[in-house]
C-alpha positions as CSV (number, residue, x, y, z in Angstrom):
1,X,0.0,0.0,0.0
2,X,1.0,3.2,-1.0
3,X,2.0,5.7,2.0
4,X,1.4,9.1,2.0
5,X,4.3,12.2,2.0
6,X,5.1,13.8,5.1
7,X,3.2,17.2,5.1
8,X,5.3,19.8,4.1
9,X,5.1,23.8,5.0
10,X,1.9,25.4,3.4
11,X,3.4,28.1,0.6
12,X,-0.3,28.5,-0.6
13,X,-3.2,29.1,1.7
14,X,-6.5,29.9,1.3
15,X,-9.4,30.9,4.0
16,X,-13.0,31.2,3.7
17,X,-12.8,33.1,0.5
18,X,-15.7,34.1,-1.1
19,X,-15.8,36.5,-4.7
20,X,-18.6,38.3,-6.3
21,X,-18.3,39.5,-9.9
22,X,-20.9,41.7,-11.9
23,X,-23.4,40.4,-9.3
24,X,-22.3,36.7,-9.4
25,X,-21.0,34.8,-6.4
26,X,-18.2,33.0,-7.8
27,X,-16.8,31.6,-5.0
28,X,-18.4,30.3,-1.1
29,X,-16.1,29.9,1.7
30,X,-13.3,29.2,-0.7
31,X,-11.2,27.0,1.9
32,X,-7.9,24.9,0.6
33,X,-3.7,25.0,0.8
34,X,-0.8,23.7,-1.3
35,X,2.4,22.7,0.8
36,X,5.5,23.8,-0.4
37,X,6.7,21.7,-3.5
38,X,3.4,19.8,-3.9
39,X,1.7,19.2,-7.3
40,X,-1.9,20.3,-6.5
41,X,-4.8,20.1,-9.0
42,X,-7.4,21.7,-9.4
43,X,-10.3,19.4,-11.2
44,X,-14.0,20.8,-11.5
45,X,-16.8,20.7,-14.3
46,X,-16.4,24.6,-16.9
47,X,-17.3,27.5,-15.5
48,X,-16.9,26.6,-12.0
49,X,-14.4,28.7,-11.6
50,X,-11.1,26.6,-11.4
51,X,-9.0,29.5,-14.0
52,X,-10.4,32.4,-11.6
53,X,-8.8,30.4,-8.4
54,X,-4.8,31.1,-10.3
55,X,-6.1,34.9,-10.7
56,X,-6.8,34.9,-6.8
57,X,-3.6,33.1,-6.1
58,X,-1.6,35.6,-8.8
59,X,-3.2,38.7,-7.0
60,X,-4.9,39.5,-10.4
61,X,-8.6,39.7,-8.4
62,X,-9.1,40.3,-5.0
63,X,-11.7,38.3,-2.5
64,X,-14.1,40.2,-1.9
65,X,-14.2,38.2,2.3
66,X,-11.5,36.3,3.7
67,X,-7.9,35.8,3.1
68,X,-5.6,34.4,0.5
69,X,-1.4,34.2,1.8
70,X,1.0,33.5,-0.8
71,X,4.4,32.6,0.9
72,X,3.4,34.0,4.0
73,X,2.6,37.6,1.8
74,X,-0.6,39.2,0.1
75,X,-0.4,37.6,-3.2
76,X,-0.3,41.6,-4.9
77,X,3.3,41.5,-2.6
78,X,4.4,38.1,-4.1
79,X,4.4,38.2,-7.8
80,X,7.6,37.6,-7.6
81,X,7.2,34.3,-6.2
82,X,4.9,33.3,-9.1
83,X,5.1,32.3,-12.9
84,X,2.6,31.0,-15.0
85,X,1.9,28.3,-17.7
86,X,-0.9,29.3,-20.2
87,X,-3.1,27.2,-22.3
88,X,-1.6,28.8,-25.2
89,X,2.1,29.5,-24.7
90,X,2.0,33.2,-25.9
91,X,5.7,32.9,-27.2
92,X,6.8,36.5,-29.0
93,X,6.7,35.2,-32.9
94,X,10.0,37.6,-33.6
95,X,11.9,35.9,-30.6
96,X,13.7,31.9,-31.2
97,X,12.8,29.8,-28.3
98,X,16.0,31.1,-26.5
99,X,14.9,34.6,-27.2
100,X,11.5,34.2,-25.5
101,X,13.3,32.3,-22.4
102,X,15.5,35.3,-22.2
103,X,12.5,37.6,-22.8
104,X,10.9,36.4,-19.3
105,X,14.1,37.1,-17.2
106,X,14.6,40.3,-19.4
107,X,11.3,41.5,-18.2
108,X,11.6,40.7,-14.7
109,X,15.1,41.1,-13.6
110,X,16.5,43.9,-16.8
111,X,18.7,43.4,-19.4
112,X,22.2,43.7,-17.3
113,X,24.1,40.2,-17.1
114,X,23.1,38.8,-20.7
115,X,25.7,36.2,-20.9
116,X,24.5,34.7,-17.6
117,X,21.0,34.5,-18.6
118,X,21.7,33.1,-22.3
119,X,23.3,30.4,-20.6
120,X,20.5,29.9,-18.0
121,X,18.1,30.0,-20.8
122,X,20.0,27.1,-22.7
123,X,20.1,24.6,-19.6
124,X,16.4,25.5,-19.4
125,X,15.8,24.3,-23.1
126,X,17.7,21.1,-22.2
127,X,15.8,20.7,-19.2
128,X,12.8,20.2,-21.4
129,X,14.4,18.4,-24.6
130,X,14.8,21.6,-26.4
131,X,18.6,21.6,-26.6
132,X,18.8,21.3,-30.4
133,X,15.7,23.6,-30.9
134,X,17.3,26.8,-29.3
135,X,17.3,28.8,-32.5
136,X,13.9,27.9,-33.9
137,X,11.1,30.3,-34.1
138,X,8.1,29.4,-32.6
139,X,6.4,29.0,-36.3
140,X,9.7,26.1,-36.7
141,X,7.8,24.2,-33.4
142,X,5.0,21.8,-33.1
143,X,2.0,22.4,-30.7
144,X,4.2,20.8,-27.7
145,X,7.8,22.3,-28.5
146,X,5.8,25.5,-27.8
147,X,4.4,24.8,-25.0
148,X,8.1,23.3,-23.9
149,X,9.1,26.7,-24.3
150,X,6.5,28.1,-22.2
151,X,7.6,26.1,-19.5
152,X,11.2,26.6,-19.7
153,X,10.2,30.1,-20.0
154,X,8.1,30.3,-16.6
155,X,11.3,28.3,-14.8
156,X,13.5,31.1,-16.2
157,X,12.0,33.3,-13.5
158,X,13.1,31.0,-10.5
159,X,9.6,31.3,-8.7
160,X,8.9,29.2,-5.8
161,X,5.3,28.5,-7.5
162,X,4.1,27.4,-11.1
163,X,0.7,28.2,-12.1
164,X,-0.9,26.3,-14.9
165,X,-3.9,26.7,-16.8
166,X,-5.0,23.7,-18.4
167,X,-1.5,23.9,-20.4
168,X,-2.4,20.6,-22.4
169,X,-5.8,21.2,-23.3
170,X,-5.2,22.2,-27.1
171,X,-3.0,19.4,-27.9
172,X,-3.6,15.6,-28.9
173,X,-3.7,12.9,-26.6
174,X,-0.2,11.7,-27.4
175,X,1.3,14.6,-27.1
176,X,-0.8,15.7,-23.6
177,X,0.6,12.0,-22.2
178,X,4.1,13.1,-23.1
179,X,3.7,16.5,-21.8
180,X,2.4,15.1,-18.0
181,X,5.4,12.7,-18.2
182,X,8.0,15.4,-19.0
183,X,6.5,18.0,-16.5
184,X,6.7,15.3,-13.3
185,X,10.2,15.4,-14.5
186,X,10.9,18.6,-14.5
187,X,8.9,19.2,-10.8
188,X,10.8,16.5,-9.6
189,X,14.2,17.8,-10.7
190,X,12.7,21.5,-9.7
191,X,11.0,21.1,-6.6
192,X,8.7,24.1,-7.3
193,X,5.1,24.3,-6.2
194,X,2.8,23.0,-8.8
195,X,-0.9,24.7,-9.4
196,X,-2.2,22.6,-12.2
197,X,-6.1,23.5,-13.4
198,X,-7.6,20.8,-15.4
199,X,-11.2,19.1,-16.1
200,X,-9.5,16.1,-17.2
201,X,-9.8,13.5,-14.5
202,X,-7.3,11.2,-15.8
203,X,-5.0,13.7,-16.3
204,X,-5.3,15.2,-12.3
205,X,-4.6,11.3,-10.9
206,X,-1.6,10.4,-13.0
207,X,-0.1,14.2,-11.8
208,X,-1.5,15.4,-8.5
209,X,0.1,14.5,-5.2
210,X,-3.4,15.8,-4.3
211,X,-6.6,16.2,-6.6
212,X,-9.3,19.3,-5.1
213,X,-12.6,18.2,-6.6
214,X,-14.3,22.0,-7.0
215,X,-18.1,22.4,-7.1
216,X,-20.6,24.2,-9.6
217,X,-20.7,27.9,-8.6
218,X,-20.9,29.2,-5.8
219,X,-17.6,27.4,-6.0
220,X,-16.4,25.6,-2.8
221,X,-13.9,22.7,-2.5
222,X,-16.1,19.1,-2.0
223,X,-13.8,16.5,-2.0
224,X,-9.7,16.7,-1.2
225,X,-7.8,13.4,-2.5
226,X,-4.4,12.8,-1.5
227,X,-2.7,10.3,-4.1
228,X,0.3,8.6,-2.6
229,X,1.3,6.4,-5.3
230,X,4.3,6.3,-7.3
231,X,5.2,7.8,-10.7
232,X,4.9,7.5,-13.4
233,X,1.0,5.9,-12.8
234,X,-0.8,4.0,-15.0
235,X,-4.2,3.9,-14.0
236,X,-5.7,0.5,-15.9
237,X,-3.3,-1.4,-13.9
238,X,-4.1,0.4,-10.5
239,X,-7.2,-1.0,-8.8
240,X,-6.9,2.2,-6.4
241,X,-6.1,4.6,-9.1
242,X,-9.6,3.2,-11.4
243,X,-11.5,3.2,-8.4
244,X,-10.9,6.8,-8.1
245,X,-11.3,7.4,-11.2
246,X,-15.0,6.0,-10.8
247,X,-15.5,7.7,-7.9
248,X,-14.8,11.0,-9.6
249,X,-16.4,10.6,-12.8
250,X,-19.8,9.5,-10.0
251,X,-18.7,12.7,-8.7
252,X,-18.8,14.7,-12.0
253,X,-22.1,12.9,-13.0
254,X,-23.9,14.7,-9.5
255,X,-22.6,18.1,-11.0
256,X,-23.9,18.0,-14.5
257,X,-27.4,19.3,-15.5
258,X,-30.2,17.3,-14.3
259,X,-28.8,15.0,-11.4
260,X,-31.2,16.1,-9.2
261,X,-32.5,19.2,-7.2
262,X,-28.9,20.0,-5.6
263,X,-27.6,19.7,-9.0
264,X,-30.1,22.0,-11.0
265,X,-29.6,24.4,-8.3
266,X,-25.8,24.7,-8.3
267,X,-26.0,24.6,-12.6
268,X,-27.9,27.4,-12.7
269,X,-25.4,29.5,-11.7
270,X,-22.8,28.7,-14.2
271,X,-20.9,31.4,-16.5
């Protein structure tokens, strides 16, 4: 039987938040952590809310009751502490793939030291399998090199925490299983902190060291699963892993359309 980690500092926590947009509660009693150098998902049906959580955690929106810490800091006093991985990479089209790295350290920490940070940028590329691709312009890379880039990219800024926003969702399967595998290498070699948003319940078990199972809105977290097995997972052959993923997928069923009074309710406030 697989044991769980020992609990680590929290880097990431979250109280009782609630927030109200244009008239909408978006989130009730908001109430989760992340430990430092965990990989936390987020998993929840659209519109729920799960890409507005990275905003709160960024400092991008503010809660409009209760309080959000971000390395012991307001998150508007920790950006520094943060870098994020988009859906689309948003690479600069003039700029190779060493040239964007170099962009994200350019922006954040000047121009001054170039040398240093051209070399940071190439052990970055090589960290994920981009070695040979240094001078290619984004147009030159497939779907995944991008989004490589993007991650190499987000590393260049040493934050202590990595948000991403479902950064496989565009690509094909193959190349989304290839991703996950390359990105538990790179945490493990990294040791950042890992917010990963996703709908894809597969995809949050073979990642997460813990999976946070989000609610229609008004968002709240109903179910925390802590996932103690070893990498790389293959769920088929996992008895525990596929019973979770029946559990969750029950889970999901409850939140869609129609499952019944609670559901209906909690649908209706969807955006």
């Amino acid at each position: 039987m697989p044991t769980a980690p020992a609990r680590r500092p929290a880097i990431i926590d979250i109280k009782d938040v609630s927030v109200t947009l244009a008239g909408e509660r978006i989130y009730d009693a908001l109430d989760f952590g992340a430990s430092d150098g965990e990989f936390l998902c987020i998993l929840g049906p659209s519109g729920c809310g799960k890409s507005t959580c990275l905003r709160l955690i960024g400092g991008l929106l503010p809660a409009s009751e209760g309080t959000v810490a971000v390395d012991g800091r307001d998150p508007s006093e920790a950006w520094d502490r943060i870098a994020y991985v988009f859906q689309a990479p948003r690479l600069v089209p003039w700029r190779t793939a060493l040239g964007n790295v170099m962009l994200a350290m350019e922006l954040r920490f000047g121009s001054a030291a170039k040398r240093e940070r051209e070399e940071r940028a190439n052990a970055l590329l090589d960290l994920v399998g981009l070695a040979r691709d240094a001078e290619k312009y984004p147009r030159m890379l497939s779907g995944g090199e991008r989004q490589r880039v993007a991650i190499a990219r987000a590393l260049a800024v040493e934050p202590k925490i990595i948000l991403m926003d479902e950064p496989f969702a565009a690509l094909d399967l193959n190349t989304r299983r290839r991703l996950r595998a390359e990105v538990i290498a790179i945490w493990e070699k990294t040791a950042k902190t890992i917010v990963f948003v996703t709908h894809d319940i597969d995809e949050a078990l073979v990642l997460a060291d813990r999976v946070l199972l989000m609610s229609n809105k008004p968002t709240r977290v109903i179910e925390t699963i802590a996932i103690a097995h070893e990498r790389p997972r293959d769920i088929d052959k996992t008895p525990a892993l596929r019973a979770q993923r029946e559990r969750l997928h029950h889970l999901f069923r409850q939140l869609e359309p129609g499952a019944g009074e609670e559901g209906d309710e909690r649908d209706s406030g969807k955006g």
